[in-house]
C-alpha positions as CSV (number, residue, x, y, z in Angstrom):
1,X,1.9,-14.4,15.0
2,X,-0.7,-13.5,12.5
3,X,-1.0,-16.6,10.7
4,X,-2.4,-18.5,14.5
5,X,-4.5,-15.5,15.3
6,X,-6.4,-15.3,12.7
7,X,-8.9,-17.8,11.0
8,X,-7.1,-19.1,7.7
9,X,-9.1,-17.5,5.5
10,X,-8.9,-13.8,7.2
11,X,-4.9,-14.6,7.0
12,X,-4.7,-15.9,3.4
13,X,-6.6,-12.5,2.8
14,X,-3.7,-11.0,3.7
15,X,-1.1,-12.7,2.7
16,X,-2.4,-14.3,-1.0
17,X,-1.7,-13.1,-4.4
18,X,-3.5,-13.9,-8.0
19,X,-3.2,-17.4,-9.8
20,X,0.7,-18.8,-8.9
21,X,1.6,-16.0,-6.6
22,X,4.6,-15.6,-9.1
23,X,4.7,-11.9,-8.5
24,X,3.7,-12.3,-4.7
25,X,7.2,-14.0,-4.7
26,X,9.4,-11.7,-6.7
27,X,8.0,-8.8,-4.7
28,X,9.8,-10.1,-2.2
29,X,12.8,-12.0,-3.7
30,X,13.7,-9.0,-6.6
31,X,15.1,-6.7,-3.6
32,X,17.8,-9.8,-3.2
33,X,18.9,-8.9,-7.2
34,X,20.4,-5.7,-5.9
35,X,23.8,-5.1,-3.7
36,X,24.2,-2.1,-1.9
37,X,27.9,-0.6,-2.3
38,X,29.3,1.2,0.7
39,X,31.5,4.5,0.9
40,X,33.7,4.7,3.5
41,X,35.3,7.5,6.0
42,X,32.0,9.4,5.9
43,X,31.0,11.0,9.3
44,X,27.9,9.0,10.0
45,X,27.5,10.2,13.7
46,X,24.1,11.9,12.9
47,X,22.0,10.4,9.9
48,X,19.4,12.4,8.2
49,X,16.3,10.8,6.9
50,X,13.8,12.9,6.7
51,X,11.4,13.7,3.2
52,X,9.1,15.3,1.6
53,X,5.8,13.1,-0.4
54,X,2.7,14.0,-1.4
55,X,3.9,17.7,-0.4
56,X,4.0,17.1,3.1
57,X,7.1,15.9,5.6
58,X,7.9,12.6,6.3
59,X,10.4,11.4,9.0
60,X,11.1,8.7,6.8
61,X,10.9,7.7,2.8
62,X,8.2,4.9,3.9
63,X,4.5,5.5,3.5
64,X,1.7,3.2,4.6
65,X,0.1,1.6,1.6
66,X,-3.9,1.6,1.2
67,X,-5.4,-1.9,2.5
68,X,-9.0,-2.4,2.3
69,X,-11.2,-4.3,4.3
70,X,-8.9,-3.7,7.6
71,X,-11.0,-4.5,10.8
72,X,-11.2,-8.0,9.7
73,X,-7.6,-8.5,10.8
74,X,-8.2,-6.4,14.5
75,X,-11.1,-4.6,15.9
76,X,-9.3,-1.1,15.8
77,X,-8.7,-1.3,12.3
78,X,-7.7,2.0,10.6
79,X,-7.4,4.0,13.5
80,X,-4.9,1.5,15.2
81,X,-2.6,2.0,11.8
82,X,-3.4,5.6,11.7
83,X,-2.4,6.2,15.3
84,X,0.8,3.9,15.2
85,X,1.7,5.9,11.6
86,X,1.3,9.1,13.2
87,X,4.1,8.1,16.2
88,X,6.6,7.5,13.3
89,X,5.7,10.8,11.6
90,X,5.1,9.0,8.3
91,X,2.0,9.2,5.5
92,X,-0.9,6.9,6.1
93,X,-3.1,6.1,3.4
94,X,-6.6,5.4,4.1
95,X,-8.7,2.9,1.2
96,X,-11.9,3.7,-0.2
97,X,-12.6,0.0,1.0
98,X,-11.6,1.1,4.2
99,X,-13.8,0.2,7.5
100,X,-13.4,3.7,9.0
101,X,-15.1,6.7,7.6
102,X,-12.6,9.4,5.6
103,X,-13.8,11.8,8.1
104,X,-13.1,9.6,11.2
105,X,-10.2,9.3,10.3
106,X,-8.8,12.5,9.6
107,X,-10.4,14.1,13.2
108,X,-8.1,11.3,14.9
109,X,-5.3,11.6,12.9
110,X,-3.5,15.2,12.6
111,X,-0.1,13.7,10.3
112,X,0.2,13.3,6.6
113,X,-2.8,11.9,4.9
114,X,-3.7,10.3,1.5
115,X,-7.1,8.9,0.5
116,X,-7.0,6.1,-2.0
117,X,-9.8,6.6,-4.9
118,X,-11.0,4.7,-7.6
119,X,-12.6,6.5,-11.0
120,X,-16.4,4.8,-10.2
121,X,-19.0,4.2,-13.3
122,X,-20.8,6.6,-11.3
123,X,-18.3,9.6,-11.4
124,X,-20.4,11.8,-9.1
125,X,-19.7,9.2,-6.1
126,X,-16.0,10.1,-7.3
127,X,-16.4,13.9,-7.1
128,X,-17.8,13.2,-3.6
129,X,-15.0,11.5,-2.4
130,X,-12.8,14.5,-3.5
131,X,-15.3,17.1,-2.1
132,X,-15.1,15.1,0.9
133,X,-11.4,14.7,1.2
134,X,-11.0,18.4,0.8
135,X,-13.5,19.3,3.5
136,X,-11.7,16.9,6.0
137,X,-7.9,18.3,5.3
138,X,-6.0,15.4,3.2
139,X,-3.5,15.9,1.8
140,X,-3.6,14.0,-1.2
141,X,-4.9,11.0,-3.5
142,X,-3.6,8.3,-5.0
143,X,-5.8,7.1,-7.8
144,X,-5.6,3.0,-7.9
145,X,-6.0,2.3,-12.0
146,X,-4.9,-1.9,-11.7
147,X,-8.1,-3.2,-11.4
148,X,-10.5,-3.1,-14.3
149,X,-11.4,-6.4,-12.7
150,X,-10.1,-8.6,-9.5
151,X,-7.8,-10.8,-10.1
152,X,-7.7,-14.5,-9.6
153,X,-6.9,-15.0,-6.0
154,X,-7.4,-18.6,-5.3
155,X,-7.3,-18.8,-1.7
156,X,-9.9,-16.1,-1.2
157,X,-12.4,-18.8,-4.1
158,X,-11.3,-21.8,-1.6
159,X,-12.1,-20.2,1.5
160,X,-16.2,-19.0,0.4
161,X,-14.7,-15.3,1.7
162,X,-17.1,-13.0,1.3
163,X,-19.8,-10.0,2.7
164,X,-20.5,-11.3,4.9
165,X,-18.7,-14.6,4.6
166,X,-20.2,-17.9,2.9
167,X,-18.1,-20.2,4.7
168,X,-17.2,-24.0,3.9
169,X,-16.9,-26.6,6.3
170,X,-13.2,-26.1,6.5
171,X,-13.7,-22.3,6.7
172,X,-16.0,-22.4,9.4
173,X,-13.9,-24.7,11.6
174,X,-10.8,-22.6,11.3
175,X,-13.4,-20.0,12.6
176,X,-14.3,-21.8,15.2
177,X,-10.5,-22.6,16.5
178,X,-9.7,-18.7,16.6
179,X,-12.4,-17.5,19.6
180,X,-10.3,-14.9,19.7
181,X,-10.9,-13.5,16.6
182,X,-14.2,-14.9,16.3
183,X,-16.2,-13.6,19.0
184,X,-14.9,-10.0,19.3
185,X,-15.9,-10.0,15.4
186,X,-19.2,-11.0,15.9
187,X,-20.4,-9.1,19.4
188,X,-18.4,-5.7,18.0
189,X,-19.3,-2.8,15.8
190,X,-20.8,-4.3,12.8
191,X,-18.6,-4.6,9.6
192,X,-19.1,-1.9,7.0
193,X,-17.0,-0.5,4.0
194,X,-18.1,2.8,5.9
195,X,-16.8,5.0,2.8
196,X,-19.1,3.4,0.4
197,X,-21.9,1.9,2.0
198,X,-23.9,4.4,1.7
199,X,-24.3,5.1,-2.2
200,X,-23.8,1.1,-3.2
201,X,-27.6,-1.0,-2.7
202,X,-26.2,-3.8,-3.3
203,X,-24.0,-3.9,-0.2
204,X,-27.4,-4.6,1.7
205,X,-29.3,-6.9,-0.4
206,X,-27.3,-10.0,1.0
207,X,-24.2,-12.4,0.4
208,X,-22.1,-10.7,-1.9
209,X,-18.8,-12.0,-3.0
210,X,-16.0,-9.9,-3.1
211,X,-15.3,-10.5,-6.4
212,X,-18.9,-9.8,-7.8
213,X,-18.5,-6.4,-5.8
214,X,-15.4,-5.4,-7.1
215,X,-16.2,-6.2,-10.5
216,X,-19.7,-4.7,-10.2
217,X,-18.4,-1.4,-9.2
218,X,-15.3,-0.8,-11.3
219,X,-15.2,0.9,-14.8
220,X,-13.6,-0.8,-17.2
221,X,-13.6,2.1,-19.9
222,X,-11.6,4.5,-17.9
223,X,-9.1,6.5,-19.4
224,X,-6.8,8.9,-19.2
225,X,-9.1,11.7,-19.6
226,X,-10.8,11.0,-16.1
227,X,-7.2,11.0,-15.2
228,X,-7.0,14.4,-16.2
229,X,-10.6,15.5,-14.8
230,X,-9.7,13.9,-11.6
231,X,-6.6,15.7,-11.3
232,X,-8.6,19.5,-12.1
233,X,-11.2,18.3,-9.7
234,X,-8.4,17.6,-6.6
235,X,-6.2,20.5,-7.9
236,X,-3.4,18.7,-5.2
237,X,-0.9,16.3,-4.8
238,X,-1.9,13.2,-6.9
239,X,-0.4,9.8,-7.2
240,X,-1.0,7.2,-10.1
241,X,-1.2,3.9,-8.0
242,X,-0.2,1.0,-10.6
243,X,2.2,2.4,-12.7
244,X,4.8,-0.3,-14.3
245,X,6.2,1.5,-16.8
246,X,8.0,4.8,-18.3
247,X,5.9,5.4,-21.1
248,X,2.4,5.3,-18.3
249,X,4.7,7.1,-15.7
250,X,5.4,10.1,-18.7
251,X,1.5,10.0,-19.2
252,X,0.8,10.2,-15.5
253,X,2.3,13.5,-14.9
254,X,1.5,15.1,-18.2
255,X,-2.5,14.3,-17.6
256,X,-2.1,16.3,-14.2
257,X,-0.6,13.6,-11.6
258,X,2.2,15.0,-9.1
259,X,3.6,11.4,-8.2
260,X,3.4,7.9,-9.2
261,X,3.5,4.5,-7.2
262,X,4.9,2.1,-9.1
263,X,3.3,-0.9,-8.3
264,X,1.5,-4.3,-9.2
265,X,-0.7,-4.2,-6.3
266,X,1.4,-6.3,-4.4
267,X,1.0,-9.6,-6.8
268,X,-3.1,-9.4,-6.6
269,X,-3.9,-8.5,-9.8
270,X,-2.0,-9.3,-13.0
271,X,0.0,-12.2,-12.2
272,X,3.5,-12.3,-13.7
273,X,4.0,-8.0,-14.1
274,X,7.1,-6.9,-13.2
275,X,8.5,-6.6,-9.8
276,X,8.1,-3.0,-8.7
277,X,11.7,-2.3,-7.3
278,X,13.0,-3.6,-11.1
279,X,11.1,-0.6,-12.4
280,X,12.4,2.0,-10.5
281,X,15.3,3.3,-12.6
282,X,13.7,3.6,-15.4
283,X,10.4,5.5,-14.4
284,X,12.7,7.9,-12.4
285,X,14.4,8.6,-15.8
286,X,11.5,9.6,-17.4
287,X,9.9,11.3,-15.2
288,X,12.7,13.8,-14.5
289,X,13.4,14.6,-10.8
290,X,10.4,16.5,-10.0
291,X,7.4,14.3,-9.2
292,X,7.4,11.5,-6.6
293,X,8.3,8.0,-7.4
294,X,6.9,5.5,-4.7
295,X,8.2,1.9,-4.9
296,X,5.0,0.0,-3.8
297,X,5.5,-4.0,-2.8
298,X,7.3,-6.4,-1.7
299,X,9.6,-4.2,1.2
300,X,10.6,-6.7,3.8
301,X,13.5,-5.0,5.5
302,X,14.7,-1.1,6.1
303,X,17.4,-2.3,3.8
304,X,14.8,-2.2,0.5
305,X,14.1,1.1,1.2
306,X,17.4,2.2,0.7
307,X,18.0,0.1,-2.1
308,X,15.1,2.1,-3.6
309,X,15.9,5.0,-3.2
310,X,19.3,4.4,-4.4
311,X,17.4,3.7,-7.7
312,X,15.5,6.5,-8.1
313,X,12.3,6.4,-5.6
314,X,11.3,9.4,-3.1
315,X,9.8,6.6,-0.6
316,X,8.5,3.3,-0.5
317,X,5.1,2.1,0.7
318,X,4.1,-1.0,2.8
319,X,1.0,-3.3,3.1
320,X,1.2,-6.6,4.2
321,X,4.1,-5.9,6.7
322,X,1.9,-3.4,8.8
323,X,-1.1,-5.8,8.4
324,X,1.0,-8.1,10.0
325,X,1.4,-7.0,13.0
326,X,-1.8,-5.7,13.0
327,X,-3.1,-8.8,13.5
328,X,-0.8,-9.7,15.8
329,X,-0.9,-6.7,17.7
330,X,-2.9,-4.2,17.2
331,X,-1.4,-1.2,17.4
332,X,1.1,-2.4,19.3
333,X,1.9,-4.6,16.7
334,X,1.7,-1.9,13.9
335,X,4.4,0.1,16.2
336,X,6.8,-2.9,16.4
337,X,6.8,-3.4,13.0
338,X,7.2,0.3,11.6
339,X,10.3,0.5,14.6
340,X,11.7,-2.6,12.9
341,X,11.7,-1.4,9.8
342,X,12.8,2.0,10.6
343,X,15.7,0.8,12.6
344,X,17.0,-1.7,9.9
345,X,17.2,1.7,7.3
346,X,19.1,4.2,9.8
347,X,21.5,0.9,10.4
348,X,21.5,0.5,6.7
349,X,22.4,4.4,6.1
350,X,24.9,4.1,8.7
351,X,26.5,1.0,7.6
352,X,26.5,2.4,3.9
353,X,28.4,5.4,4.9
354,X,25.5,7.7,3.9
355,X,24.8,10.1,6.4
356,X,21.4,11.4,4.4
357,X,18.7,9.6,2.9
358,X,18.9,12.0,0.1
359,X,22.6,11.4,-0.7
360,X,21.9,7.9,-2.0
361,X,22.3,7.4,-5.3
362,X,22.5,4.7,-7.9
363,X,26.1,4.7,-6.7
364,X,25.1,2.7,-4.3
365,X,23.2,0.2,-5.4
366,X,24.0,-2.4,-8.1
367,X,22.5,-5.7,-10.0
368,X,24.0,-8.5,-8.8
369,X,23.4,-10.7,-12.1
370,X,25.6,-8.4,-13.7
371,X,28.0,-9.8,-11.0
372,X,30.1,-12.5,-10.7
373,X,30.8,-13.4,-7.2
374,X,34.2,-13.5,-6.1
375,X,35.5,-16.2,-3.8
């Protein structure tokens, strides 16, 4: 439903990776590496799934993952996400490339909260965003350290997308077969990255690709010293967002994070990383028990989420499956999708034997390559 309502080049947003889209597709196809194994004879009549992330309940392990850029796919962008999250008593995670101010958004939205930051060349634009946060009651950050530069995303070069968009020919015909999207987008509230907008000049000066933004504003030298500032200036619950291995997870908490999201930004950056869910195990092992583990990308069914957590995360986090039926939906579509996903894992609980979320263990989960299948 996304794919014919929006223009081609709103959808391949959405839906594209960097360079092959290698780990676009093992996102996806890594969760089919793993078997669940079942108890049996457990009283499954009631099924707890209830957690706690980023020190704040959850009804469910599943957070909403940071997407920038969000009223291109519907008109109610954020707020639609944030009102649909808030039904299904989960964590929403607002993007510093968001289109809805920070502020905005927390006075609509009373759940669980988590602004997404970057460490900017100019760190006093940083320490605003945390000043800011505080003073409108988040509950947490999650500090997005994969992008020293974009990544190669092809379809986004083909398509001219841009802000405001440079379109081709074939661009601006797939514009003008979605009216739909088309007309609301340009008679509606203008488009703004409302978080930054303000302190960036450049923003106004004209056509600006996304990639010539991105890379203008990110700071390639950062370290783990600004991780460590960061986490004294937030004194809260902190994730590292773009963690891929044990040794970086380790480093995470001991420069002052609480949590990490292991993640390779859903197969838009480095091309090739590792597949988050393969990861799992072994950050939870060095990391100890204490700090949250996220499993960010390529969750397709409530069934990944268990599998996940079987492995060692506290939750996992979705993008692209949200944005979907955001753009299909709205709201409405945001809502069908978190209920699809959140009946597949209480079915998947149930059918596992496993009356709580919290009881699932590695146990229960198990490579199938290690596997030979029986006839």
């Amino acid at each position: 439903m996304a794919r014919k309502r929006l223009p081609r080049p709103i959808f391949d947003y959405i839906d594209g990776g960097a360079d092959d889209e290698v780990s676009l597709r093992r996102n996806v196809t890594a969760f089919s590496n793993y078997e669940l194994v079942p108890d049996i004879l457990n009283d499954v009549s009631a099924v707890r799934t209830g957690t706690t992330l980023f020190g704040q309940p959850s009804r469910w392990p599943l957070m909403l993952a940071p997407t920038g850029l969000t009223r291109m796919f519907h008109g109610h962008a954020e707020l639609a996400v944030a009102r649909a999250a808030a039904r299904h008593g989960i964590v929403y995670s607002l993007s510093t490339m968001g289109t809805t101010r920070l502020e905005d958004l927390a006075q609509a939205f009373a759940g669980p909260k988590v602004f997404q930051i970057y460490i900017f060349k100019d760190r006093g634009l940083t320490a605003e965003f945390v000043a800011r946060c505080r003073d409108a009651g988040f509950h947490g950050l999650a500090l997005t350290v994969d992008t020293p530069v974009a990544g190669n995303r092809e379809r986004d070069r083909r398509s001219g997308l841009s802000l405001p968009p440079k379109l081709t020919l074939k661009s601006l015909l797939s514009f003008a077969r979605h009216p739909s999207w088309s007309l609301p987008a340009l008679t509606g509230s203008k488009f703004d990255l409302a978080n930054v907008s303000h302190r960036i000049d450049a923003l106004a000066s004209g056509p600006m690709s996304l990639f010539d933004y991105i890379g203008g504003q990110f700071d390639r030298s950062v370290g783990w010293r600004d991780v460590e500032w960061l986490a004294r200036e937030w004194n809260g619950p902190l994730a590292i967002k773009g963690v891929m291995t044990p040794e970086d997870a380790r480093r995470s908490i001991a420069s002052g994070a609480t949590g990490v999201m292991v993640s390779n930004h859903g197969g838009r950056q480095l091309d090739g990383a590792p597949t988050p869910i393969d990861q799992i195990a072994a950050v939870r092992d060095a990391v100890g028990g204490g700090p949250d583990v996220i499993c960010d990308g390529g969750i397709r069914r409530g069934s990944d989420v268990a599998k996940a957590l079987a492995l060692g995360a506290t939750a996992c986090s979705i993008g692209r499956p949200y944005l979907y039926g955001l753009a299909a939906g709205g709201e409405a579509g945001v809502d069908r999708a978190l209920t699809l996903l959140t009946e597949e894992f209480e079915r998947t609980l149930t059918l596992a034997g496993v009356n709580d979320a919290a009881a699932l263990s590695r146990g229960h989960v198990r490579p199938r390559e290690n596997r030979r299948d029986m006839a």
